[in-house]
VOPAGU-2260 file (C-alpha; in pm, 1 decimal, decimal comma):
REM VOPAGU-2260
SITE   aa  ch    i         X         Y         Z
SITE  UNK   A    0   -5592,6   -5441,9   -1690,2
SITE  UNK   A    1   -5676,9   -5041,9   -1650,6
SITE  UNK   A    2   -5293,9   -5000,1   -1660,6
SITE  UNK   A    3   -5268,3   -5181,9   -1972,0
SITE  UNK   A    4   -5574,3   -4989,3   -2122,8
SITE  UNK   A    5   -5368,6   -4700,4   -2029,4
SITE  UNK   A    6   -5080,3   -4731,1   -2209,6
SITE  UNK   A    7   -5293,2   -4853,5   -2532,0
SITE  UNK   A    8   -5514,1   -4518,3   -2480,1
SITE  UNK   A    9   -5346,8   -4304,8   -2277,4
SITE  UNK   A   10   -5631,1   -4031,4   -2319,4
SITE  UNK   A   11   -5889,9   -4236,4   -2245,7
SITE  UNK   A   12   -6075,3   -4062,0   -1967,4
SITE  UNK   A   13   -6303,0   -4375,0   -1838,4
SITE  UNK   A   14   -5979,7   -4550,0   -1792,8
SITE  UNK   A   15   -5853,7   -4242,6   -1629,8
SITE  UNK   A   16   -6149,6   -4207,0   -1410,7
SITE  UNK   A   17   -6169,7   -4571,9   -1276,1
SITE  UNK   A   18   -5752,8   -4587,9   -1173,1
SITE  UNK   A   19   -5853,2   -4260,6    -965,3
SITE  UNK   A   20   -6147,2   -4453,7    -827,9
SITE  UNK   A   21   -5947,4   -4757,6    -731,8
SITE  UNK   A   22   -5631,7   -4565,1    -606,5
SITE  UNK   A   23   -5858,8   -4309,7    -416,3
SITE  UNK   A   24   -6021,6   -4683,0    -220,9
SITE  UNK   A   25   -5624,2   -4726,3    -176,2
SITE  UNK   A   26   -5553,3   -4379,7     -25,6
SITE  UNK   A   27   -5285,2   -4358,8    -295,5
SITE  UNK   A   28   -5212,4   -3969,3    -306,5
SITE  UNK   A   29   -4924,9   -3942,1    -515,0
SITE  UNK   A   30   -5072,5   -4173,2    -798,3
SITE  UNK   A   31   -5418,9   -3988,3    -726,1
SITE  UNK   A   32   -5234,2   -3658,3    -765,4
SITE  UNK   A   33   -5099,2   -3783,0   -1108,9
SITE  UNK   A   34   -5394,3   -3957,2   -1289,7
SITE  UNK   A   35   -5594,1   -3633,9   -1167,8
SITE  UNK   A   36   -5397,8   -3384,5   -1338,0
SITE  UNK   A   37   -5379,6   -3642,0   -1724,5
SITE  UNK   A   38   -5728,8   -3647,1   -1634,9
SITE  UNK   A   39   -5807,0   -3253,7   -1616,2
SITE  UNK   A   40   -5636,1   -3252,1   -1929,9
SITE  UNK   A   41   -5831,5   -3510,7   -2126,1
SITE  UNK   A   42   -6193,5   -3505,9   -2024,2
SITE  UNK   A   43   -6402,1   -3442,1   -2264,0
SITE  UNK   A   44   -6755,6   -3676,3   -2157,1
SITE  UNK   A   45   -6662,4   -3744,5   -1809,9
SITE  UNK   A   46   -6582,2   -3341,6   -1716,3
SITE  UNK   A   47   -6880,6   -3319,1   -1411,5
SITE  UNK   A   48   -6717,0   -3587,3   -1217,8
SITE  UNK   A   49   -6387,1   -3304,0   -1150,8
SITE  UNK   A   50   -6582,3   -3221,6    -900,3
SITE  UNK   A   51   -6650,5   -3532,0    -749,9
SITE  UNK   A   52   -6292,1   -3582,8    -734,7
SITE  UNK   A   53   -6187,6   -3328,6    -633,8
SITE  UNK   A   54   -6427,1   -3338,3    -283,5
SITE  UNK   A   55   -6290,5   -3718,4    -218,9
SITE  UNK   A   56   -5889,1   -3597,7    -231,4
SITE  UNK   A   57   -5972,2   -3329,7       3,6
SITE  UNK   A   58   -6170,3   -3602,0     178,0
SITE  UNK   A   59   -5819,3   -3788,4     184,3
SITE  UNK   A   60   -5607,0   -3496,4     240,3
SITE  UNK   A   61   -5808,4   -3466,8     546,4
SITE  UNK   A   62   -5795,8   -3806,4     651,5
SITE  UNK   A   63   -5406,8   -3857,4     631,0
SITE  UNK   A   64   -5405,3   -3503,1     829,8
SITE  UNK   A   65   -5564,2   -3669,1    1136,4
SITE  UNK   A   66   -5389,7   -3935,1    1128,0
C-alpha cells in the first residue's frame, strides 16, 4: 500500500518516511539509500527526523560491517 501511495504522491514525505522505517526493520540498504536521498529532497514537515535516520543507517552500516 505505501508503494502504491508512492507512485500516486511521489513527494509525499510521510509515505517516504514510513518505507524507510519498514525497509530500515528489513536491513534493506540499497532501497534505504534510495528513499533517503527522494526524502532529503522533499521534506518539508517531517525535516527533524534526517537525523534520526541518518543515526539508524549508520546503525546498519555498522551492523552489516560485523557481520
Amino acid at each position: 500500500n505505501l508503494n502504491t501511495a508512492l507512485l500516486l504522491d511521489p513527494q509525499n514525505e510521510e509515505v517516504l518516511y514510513m518505507l524507510i522505517e519498514l525497509q530500515l526493520s528489513l536491513s534493506n540498504f540499497s532501497e534505504v539509500k534510495d528513499l533517503n536521498e527522494r526524502f532529503n529532497l522533499v521534506c518539508s514537515k517531517l525535516c527533524d527526523k534526517k537525523v534520526s535516520i541518518a543515526e539508524k543507517i549508520n546503525n546498519l552500516k555498522k551492523g552489516n560491517e560485523t557481520n
